[in-house]
C-alpha positions in Angstrom: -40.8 -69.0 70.4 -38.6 -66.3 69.2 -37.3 -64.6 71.7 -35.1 -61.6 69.9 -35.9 -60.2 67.1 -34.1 -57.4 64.7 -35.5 -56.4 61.8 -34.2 -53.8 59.5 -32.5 -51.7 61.7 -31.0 -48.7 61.0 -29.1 -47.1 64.2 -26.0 -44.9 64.3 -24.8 -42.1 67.1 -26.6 -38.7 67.8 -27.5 -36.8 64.6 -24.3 -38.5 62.6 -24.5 -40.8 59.8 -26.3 -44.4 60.5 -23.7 -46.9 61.5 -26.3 -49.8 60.8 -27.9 -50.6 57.9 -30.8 -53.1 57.8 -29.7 -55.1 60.4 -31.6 -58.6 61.0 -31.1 -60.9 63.4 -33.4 -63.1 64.7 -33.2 -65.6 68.0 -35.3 -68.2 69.6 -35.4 -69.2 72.8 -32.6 -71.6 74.0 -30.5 -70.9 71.6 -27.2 -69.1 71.6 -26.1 -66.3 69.3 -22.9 -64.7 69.0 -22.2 -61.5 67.3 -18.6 -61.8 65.5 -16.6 -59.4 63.1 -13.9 -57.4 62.6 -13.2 -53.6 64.4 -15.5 -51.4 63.7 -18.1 -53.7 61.8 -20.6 -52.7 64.3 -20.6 -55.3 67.0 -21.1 -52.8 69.6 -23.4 -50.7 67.9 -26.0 -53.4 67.9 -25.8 -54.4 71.3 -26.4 -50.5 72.2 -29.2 -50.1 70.0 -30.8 -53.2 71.5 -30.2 -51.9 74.9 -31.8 -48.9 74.3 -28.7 -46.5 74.5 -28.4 -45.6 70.8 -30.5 -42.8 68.4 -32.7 -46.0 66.2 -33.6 -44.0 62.9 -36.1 -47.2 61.5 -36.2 -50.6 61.8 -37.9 -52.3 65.2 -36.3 -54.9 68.0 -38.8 -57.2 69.3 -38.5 -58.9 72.3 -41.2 -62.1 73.1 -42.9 -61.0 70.3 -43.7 -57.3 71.8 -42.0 -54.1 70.3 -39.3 -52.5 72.8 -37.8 -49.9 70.4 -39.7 -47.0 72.6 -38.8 -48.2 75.5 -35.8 -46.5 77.8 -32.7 -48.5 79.1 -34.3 -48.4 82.6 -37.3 -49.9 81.4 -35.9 -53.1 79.7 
């Protein structure tokens, strides 16, 4: 069962330039993912933009199979 699931996602801050550029990621249940990479490589970034915090300008983030990209931080 896949329990995360990025696909090309483009996300940046406010009206600026995307930080993100067709991110994937994918992750099933019971297994454990780290997110590794240098300063400003986007670590952060990603996290927000799964969370809900950050302006998503395409892509979608599934979570059990259902899209939460609409959805607000409160709600997830």
């Amino acid at each position: 069962m896949t329990l995360l699931q990025v696909t090309d996602l483009v996300a940046g801050y406010g009206e600026g330039p995307p930080i993100l550029h067709e991110v994937k990621l994918t992750l099933h249940a019971g297994e454990i993912g780290v997110i590794a990479g240098p300063n400003g490589a986007g670590k952060s970034t990603l996290l927000k933009s799964i969370f809900g915090l950050l302006n998503i300008h395409s892509g979608d983030i599934f979570h059990n199979d259902v899209s939460i990209i609409k959805l607000r931080a409160d709600q997830l």
